[in-house]
C-alpha positions in Angstrom: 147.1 82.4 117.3 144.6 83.7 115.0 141.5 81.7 116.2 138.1 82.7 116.6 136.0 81.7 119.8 133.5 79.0 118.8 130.5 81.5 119.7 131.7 83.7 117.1 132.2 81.2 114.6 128.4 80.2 115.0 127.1 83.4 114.7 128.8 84.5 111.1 127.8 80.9 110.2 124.1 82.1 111.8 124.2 85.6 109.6 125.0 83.6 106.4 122.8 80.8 106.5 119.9 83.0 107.5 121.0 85.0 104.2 121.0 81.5 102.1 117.1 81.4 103.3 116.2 84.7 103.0 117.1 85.0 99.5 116.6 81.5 98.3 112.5 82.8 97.1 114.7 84.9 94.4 115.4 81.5 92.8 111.6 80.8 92.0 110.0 82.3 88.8 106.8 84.7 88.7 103.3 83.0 87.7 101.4 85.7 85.6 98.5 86.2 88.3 95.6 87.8 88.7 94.5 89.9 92.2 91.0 89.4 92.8 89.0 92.1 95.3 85.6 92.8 96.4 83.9 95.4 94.5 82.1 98.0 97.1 78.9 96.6 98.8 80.1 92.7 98.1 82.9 90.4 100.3 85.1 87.4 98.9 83.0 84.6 100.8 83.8 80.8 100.5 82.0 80.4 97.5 83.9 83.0 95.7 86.6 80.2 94.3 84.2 78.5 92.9 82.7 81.3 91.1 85.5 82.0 90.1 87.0 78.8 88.9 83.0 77.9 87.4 83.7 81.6 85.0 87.2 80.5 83.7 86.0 76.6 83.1 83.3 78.6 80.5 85.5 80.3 78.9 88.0 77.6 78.8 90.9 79.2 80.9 93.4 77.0 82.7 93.7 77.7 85.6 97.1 77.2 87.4 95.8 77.5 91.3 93.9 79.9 93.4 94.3 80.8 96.8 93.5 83.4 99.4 95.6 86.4 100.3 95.2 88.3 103.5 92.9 91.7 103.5 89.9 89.5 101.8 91.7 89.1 98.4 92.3 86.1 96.0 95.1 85.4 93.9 94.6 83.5 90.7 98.0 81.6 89.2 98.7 81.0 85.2 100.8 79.7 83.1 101.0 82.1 80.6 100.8 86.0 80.1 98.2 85.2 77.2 95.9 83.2 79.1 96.0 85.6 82.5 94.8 88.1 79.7 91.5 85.8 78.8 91.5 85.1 82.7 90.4 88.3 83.3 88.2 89.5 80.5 86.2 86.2 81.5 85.9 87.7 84.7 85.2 90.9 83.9 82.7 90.0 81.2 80.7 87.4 83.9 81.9 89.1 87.5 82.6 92.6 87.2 79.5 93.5 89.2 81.3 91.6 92.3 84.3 91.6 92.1 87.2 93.7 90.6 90.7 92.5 88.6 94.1 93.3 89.2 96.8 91.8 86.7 99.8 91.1 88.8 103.1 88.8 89.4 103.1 86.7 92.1 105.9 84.5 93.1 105.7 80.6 93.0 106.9 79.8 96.3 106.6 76.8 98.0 104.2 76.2 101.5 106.6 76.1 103.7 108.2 79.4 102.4 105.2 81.2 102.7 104.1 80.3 105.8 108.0 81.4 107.0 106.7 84.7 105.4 110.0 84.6 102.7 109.4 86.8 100.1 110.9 87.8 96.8 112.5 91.1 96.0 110.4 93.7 94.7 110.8 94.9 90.9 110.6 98.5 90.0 108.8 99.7 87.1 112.1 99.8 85.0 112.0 96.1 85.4 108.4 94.7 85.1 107.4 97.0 82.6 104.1 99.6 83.2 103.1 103.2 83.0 104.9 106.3 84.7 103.1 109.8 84.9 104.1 113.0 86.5 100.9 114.8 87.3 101.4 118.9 88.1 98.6 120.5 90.4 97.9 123.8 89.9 99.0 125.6 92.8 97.5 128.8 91.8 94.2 127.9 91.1 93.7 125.7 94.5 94.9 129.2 96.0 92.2 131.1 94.2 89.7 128.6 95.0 90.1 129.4 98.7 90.2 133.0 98.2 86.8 132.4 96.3 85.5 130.4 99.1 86.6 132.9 101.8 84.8 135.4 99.8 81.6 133.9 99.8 82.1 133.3 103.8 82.7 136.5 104.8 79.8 137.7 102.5 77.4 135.3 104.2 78.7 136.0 107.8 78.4 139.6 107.5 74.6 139.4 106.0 73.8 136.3 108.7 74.9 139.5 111.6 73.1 142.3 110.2 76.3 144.0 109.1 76.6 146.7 105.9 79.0 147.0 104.1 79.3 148.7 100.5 81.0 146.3 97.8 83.0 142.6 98.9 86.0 142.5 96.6 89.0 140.5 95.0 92.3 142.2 94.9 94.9 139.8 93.8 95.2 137.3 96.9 93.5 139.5 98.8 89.9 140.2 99.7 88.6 144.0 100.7 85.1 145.0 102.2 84.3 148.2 101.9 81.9 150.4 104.3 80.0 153.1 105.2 81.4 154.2 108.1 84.5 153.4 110.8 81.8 152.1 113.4 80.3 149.4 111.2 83.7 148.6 110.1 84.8 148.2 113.3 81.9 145.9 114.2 82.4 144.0 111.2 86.3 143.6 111.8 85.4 142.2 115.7 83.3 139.8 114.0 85.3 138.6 111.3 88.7 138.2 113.5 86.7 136.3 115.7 85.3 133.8 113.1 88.1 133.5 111.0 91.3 133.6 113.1 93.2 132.1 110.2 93.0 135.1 108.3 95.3 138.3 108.4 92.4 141.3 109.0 93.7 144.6 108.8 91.5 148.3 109.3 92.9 150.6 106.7 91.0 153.7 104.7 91.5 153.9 101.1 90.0 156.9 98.6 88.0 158.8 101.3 86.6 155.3 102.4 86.8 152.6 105.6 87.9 149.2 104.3 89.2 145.7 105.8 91.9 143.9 104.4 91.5 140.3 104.7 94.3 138.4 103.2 95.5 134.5 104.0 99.2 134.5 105.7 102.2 132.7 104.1 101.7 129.7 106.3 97.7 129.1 105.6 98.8 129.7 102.2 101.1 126.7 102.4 98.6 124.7 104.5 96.6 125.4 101.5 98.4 123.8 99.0 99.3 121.2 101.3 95.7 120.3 101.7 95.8 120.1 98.0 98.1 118.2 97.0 97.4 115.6 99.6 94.0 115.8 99.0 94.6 114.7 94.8 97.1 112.1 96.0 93.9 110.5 97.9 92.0 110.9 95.0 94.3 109.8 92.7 94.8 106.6 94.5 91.4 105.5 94.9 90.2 106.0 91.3 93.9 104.2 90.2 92.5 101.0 92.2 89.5 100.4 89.1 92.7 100.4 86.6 93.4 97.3 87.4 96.9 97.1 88.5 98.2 95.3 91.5 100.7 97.4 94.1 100.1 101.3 92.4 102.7 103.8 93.5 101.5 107.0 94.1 103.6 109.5 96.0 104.2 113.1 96.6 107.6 115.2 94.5 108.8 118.1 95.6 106.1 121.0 96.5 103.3 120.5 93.5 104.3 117.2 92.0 102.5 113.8 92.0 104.2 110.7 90.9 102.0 107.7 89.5 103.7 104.3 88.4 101.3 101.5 87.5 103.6 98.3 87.2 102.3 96.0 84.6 99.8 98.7 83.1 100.2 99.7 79.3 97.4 101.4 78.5 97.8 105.2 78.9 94.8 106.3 77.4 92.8 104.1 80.2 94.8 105.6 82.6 93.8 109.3 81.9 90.4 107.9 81.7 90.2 107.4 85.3 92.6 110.0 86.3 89.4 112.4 84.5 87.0 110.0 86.0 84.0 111.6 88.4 83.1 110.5 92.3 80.8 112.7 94.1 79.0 112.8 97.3 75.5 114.1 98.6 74.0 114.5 102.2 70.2 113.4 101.5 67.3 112.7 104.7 66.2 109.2 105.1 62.7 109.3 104.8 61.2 107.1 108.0 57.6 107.6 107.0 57.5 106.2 104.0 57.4 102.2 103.7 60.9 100.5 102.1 58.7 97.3 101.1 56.4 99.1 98.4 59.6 101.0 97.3 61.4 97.6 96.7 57.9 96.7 94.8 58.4 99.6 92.4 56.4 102.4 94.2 58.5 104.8 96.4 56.4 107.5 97.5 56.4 111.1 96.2 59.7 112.8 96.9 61.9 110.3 98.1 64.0 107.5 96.3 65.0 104.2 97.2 68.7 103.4 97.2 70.9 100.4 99.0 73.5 100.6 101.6 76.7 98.5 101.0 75.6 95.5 102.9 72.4 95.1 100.4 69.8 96.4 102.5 67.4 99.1 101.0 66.7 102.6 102.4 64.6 105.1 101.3 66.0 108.8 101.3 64.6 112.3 100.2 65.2 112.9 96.7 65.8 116.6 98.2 69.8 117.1 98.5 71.4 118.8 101.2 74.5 119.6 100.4 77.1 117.6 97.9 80.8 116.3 97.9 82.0 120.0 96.0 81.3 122.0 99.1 83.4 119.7 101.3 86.5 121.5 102.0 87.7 119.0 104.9 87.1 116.2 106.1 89.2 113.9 108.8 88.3 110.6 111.3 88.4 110.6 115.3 85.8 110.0 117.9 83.1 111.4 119.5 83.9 113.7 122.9 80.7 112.3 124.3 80.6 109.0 123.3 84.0 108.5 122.7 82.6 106.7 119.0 84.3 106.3 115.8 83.5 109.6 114.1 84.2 111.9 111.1 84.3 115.2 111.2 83.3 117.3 107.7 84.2 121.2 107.1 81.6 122.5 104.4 82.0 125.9 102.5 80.1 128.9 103.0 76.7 128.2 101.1 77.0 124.5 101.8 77.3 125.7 105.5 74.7 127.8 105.7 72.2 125.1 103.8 73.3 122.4 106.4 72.2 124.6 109.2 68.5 125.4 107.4 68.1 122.0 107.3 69.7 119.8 110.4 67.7 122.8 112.3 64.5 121.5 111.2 65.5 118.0 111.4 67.2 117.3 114.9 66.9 113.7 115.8 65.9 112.7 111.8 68.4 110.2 110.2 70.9 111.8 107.6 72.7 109.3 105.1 75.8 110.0 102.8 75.4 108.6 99.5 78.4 108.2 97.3 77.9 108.4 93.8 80.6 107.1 90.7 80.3 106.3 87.2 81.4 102.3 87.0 83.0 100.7 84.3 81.5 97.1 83.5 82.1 94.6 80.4 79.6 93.0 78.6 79.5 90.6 75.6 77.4 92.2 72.5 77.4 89.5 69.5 80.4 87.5 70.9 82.6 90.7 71.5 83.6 92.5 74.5 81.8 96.4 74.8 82.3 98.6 78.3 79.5 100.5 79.2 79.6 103.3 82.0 76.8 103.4 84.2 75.8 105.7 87.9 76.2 103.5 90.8 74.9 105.2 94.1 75.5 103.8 97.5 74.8 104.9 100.9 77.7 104.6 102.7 76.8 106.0 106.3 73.8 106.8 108.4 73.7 109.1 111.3 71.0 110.8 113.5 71.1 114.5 113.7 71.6 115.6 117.4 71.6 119.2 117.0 71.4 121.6 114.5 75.1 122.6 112.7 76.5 124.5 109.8 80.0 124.3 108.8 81.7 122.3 110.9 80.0 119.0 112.1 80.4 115.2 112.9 79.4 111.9 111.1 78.3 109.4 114.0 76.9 105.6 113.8 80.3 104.2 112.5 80.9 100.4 113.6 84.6 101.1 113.8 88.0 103.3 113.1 88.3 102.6 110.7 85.4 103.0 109.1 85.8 106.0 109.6 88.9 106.3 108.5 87.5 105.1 105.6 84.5 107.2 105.5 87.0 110.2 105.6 88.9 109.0 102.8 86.0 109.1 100.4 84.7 112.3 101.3 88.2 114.2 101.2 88.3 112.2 97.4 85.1 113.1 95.7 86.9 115.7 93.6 90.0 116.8 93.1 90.5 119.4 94.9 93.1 121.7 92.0 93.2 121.2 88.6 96.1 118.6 87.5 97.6 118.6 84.1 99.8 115.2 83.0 103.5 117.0 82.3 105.4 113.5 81.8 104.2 110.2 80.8 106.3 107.0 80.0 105.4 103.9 79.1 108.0 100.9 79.7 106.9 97.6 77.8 106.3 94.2 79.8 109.5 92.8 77.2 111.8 96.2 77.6 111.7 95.5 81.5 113.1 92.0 81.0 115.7 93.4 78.9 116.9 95.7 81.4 116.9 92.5 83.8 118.6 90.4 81.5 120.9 93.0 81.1 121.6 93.6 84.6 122.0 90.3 85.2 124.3 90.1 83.1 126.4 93.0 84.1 126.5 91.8 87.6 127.8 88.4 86.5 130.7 90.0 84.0 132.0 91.8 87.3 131.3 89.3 89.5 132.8 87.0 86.9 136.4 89.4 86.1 136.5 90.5 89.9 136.6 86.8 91.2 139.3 85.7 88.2 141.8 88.5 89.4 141.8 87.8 92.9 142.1 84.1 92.5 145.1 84.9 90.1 146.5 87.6 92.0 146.4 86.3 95.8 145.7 82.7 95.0 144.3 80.8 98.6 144.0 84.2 99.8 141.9 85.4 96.9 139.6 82.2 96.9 139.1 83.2 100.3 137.7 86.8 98.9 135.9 85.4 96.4 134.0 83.4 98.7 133.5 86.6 100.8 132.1 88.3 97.6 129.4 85.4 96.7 128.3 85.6 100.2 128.0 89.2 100.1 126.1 89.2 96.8 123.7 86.9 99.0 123.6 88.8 101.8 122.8 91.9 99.7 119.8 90.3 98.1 118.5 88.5 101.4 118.5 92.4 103.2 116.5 93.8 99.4 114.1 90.6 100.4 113.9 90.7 103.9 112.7 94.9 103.8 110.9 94.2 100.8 113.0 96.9 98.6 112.3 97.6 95.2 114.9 96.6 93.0 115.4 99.1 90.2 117.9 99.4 87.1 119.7 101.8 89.1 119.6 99.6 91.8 121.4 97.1 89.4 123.8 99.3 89.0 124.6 99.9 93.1 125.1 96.1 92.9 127.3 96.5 90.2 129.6 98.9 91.8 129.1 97.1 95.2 130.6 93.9 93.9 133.8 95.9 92.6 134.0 98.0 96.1 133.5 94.7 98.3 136.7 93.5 97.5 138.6 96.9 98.5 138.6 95.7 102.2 140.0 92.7 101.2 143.2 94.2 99.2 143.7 96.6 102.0 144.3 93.7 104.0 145.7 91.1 101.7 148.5 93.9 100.8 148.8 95.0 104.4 149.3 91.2 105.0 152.2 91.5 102.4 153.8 94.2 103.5 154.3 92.8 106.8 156.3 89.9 105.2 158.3 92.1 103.8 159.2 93.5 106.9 160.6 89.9 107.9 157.4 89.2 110.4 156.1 85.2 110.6 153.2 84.4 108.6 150.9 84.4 111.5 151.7 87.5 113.2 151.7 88.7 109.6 147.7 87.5 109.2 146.8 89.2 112.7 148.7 92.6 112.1 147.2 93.1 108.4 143.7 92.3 109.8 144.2 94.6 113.1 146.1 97.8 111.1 143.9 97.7 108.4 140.7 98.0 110.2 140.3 101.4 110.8 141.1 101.6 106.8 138.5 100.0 105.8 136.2 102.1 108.3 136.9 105.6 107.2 136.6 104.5 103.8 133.3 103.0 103.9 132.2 105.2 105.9 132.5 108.6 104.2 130.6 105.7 101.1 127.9 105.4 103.2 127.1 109.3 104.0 127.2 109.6 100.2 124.5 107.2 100.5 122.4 108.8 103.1 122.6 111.6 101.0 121.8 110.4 97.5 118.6 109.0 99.4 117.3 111.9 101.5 117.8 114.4 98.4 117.1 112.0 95.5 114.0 111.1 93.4 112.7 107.7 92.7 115.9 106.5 90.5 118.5 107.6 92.4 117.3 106.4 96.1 117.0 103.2 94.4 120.7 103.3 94.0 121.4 104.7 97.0 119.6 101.6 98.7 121.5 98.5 97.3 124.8 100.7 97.8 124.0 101.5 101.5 123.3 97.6 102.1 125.8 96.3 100.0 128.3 98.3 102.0 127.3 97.4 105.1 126.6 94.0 103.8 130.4 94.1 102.2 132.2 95.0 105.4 130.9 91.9 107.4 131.9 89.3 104.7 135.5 91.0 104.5 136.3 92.1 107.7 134.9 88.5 109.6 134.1 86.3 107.2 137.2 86.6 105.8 139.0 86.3 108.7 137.2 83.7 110.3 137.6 81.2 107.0 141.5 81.9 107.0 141.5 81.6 110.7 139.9 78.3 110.1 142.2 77.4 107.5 146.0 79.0 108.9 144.8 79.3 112.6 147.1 77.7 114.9 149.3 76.1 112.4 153.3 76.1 111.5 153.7 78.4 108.6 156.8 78.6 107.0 155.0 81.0 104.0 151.5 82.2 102.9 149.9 81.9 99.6 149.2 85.2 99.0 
């Protein structure tokens, strides 16, 4: 009686020693490191170690180790926080036109574990210390803006077809033309409804005379300032990447909110530097008359300029712009319907509309190149110190024949891949921002006040790990040895699931495993007293074992249970803090249940199973 089958055995041996390696990285300590990229137009080749190693040798920098890391990257190992600091001013102040510095953690992990693809937990920004910002965007003006762009579409569209009308005006969220007569408005309102289905067009006559009522429905409002807010989250992203700061969050709160948290960052005013910083884009022709050798030689013809794609190779374009990244209202990747080519397709406002057609019109199969244009931060050394200059950096980052003339909408062929043109998307949709954004909360958490809050955490979790274990042993003796065990292992467990999905681990996190540790062992003293309580009764110790684990099952259930909606709920509802709490409860639970209901059994199975009991010690 009370014996597991030996297949059952194996697999809860299976579960935990698969825990015992997935959380064994957690053991290792955290080299300060630095994440070394590519800067655009440049690629991490072989020789880029050496470069690299050759820059800190100068500048007297030991260097731990250097590897690669997948997407083209290298990681740089130290032993110190002082000397990944000179690390990567050397860089910066030799390399900075190649390649670009992240300061980072970076687990020292043995071969074998990497290659296994173990990884260590993830620390939230409570924990490693860095820079949190909650960025509003101003709803209202993105709103205006459209109106304002609307405006200047209809105005166009209506002079493009020949159509008068009296006075084009705002009217709150609304936009009313005014004409002459109810023929002309009616021509104008066929038109217009066929142009701009997205709008609500209305006839209607006000003071004596004949008017249309355009005005943008609830749900293109909302598409709106969706559009917006994504639009400054992309933005946002890519000018957070020249920060230097490995693994950036940036994510969406609520319906006009924008989270930022820089881990390991702690220098705000830098970081409103480049949330302020510039990126534009223009649409220039390439000019295939002139000759690219005498413009490389210093003597570009008259009108055009020579520029350089992103693999190094010149171009010369028209120094006449077509349109720029400010009149981009869309832009999105997919392919070509004829082709069936990587392709991007651009949406351009009214005036930048009608200036694309003027020109592509008188330009069909001329090549068009996209140039994107950003001020770039560099580091030099001016009498032994350190000064960062600013300086233009244009690039032309696509080049495309014109098939046929277009206006508002068109496509961006001659992409090598997806994405690329994913890619290529991404940078036009980030030129600007696309509403104004004002910082409403900043906080900046020191490098030594996050490993405070983990000494402190740690620290909590061993005081209730440390009281729990001592009053089961006391209290149920073999039987609570038996939970304690059961505890330990679901501590593991716990941190192997946070490992294994790659979780971050936050202070409130800390505090889930906290109250996990003190919940785990509730399964067990439903059982353990169930177990007494049929004593009591006058049952044998075995029958005794089997009935409290059998009658207290469904217990345990209901009660975890009803813990783990709570869970589901903190994390579809909550913000940042509070899913991170709901996370290490939700797992420790489930985590919990497992060691208590099997484990358990199965180690008091192994040690009372099929034995003569005359008592238990419980």
């Amino acid at each position: 009686m009370n014996r597991y089958p030996l297949w059952k055995n194996l697999l809860i041996l299976g579960v935990i020693l698969a825990g015992l390696l997935l959380a064994w990285p957690n053991l290792y300590s955290q080299d300060p490191s630095i994440e070394i990229t590519a800067a655009r137009g440049h690629e991490i080749s072989e020789a880029s170690p050496g470069e690299i190693k050759a820059a800190l040798e100068n500048a007297k920098v030991p260097l731990k180790g250097i590897e690669s890391l997948e997407g083209g990257k290298l990681l740089a190992r130290f032993d110190t926080p002082g000397e990944q600091l000179r690390a990567q001013e050397a860089i910066e102040r030799t390399l900075s036109e190649r390649y670009r510095t992240a300061l980072t953690q970076s687990a020292d992990l043995p071969g074998w574990m990497r290659r296994l693809g173990l990884n260590q937990m993830s620390l939230g920004l409570d924990l490693r210390g860095g820079i949190h910002v909650v960025i509003d965007v101003d709803m209202e003006a993105a709103l205006e803006q459209a109106v304002e762009r609307y405006s200047g579409d209809l105005r166009t569209l209506l002079r493009e077809d020949k159509i008068r009308y009296l006075t084009l005006t705002r009217d709150g969220a609304d936009i009313l033309i005014r004409f002459e007569d109810a023929a002309t408005r009616d021509a104008g309102e066929k038109k217009l409804k066929r142009e701009f289905r997205e709008l609500d067009i209305q006839p209607s006559e006000e003071s004596g005379a004949f008017v249309l009522r355009a005005a943008l429905p609830e749900t293109e409002q909302q598409k709106i300032k969706d559009f917006a807010l994504q639009q400054n989250i992309t933005t946002l992203r890519n000018r957070v990447n020249a920060l230097g700061v490995a693994e950036p969050s940036i994510a969406r709160q609520g319906d006009r909110r924008i989270v930022v948290e820089l881990p390991g960052a702690q220098d705000p005013g830098r970081l409103k530097e480049i949330l302020g910083a510039t990126a534009t884009l223009e649409y220039r022709l390439v000019d295939t008359e002139g000759s690219v050798a005498d413009a490389v030689a210093g003597r570009p013809p008259v009108g055009s300029k020579l520029y350089y794609e992103r693999n190094g190779t010149p171009i010369l374009l028209k120094r006449r712009v077509i349109v720029t990244g400010d009149q981009i209202i869309d832009a999105s990747a997919g392919f070509d319907s004829q082709s069936g080519s990587p392709a991007v397709f651009v949406s351009l406002d009214g005036q930048g509309a009608r200036r694309m057609r003027d020109v592509t019109t008188e330009n069909v199969g001329k090549p068009m190149a996209v140039v994107f244009i950003e001020n770039r931060t560099t580091t030099q050394m001016v009498d032994g110190k350190p000064v960062k200059t600013t300086r233009k950096v244009e690039e032309v980052i696509s080049v495309a024949t014109i098939r046929e003339p277009f206006g508002r909408r068109f496509q961006t062929t001659g992409l090598d891949s997806s994405t690329e043109a994913h890619d290529t998307a991404l940078l036009l949709r980030s030129g600007a921002l696309a509403a104004p954004i004002e910082i409403v909360e900043e906080r900046t958490i020191g490098p030594s006040l996050g490993q405070d809050n983990i000494d402190q955490g740690l620290a909590s979790v061993m005081l209730g790990l440390g009281l729990v274990l001592l009053f089961m042993a006391v209290y149920y003796r073999v039987f609570g040895l038996v939970a304690n065990l059961a505890l330990v292992v679901n501590l593991v467990l716990t941190i192997a699931v946070l490992s294994m999905l790659q979780a971050t681990l936050t202070l409130p996190g800390i505090a889930g495993i906290v109250l996990t540790i003190g919940m785990a062992v509730d399964a067990n003293v439903l059982i353990y007293e169930r177990i007494r309580e049929e004593i009591r009764n006058g049952n044998s110790p075995q029958a005794s074992i089997h009935a409290g684990f059998d009658k207290a099952f469904s217990t345990i259930v209901d009660a975890n249970v009803t813990t783990l909606i709570a869970a589901v709920v903190l994390f579809s509802f909550g913000t940042g803090p509070i899913k991170g709490f709901a996370v290490t409860l939700f797992i420790g639970i489930i985590t919990s249940m497992f060691t208590a209901i099997l484990g358990s059994r199965a180690l008091i199975n192994l040690i009372y199973g099929g034995r003569r009991l005359n008592k238990l010690a419980i």
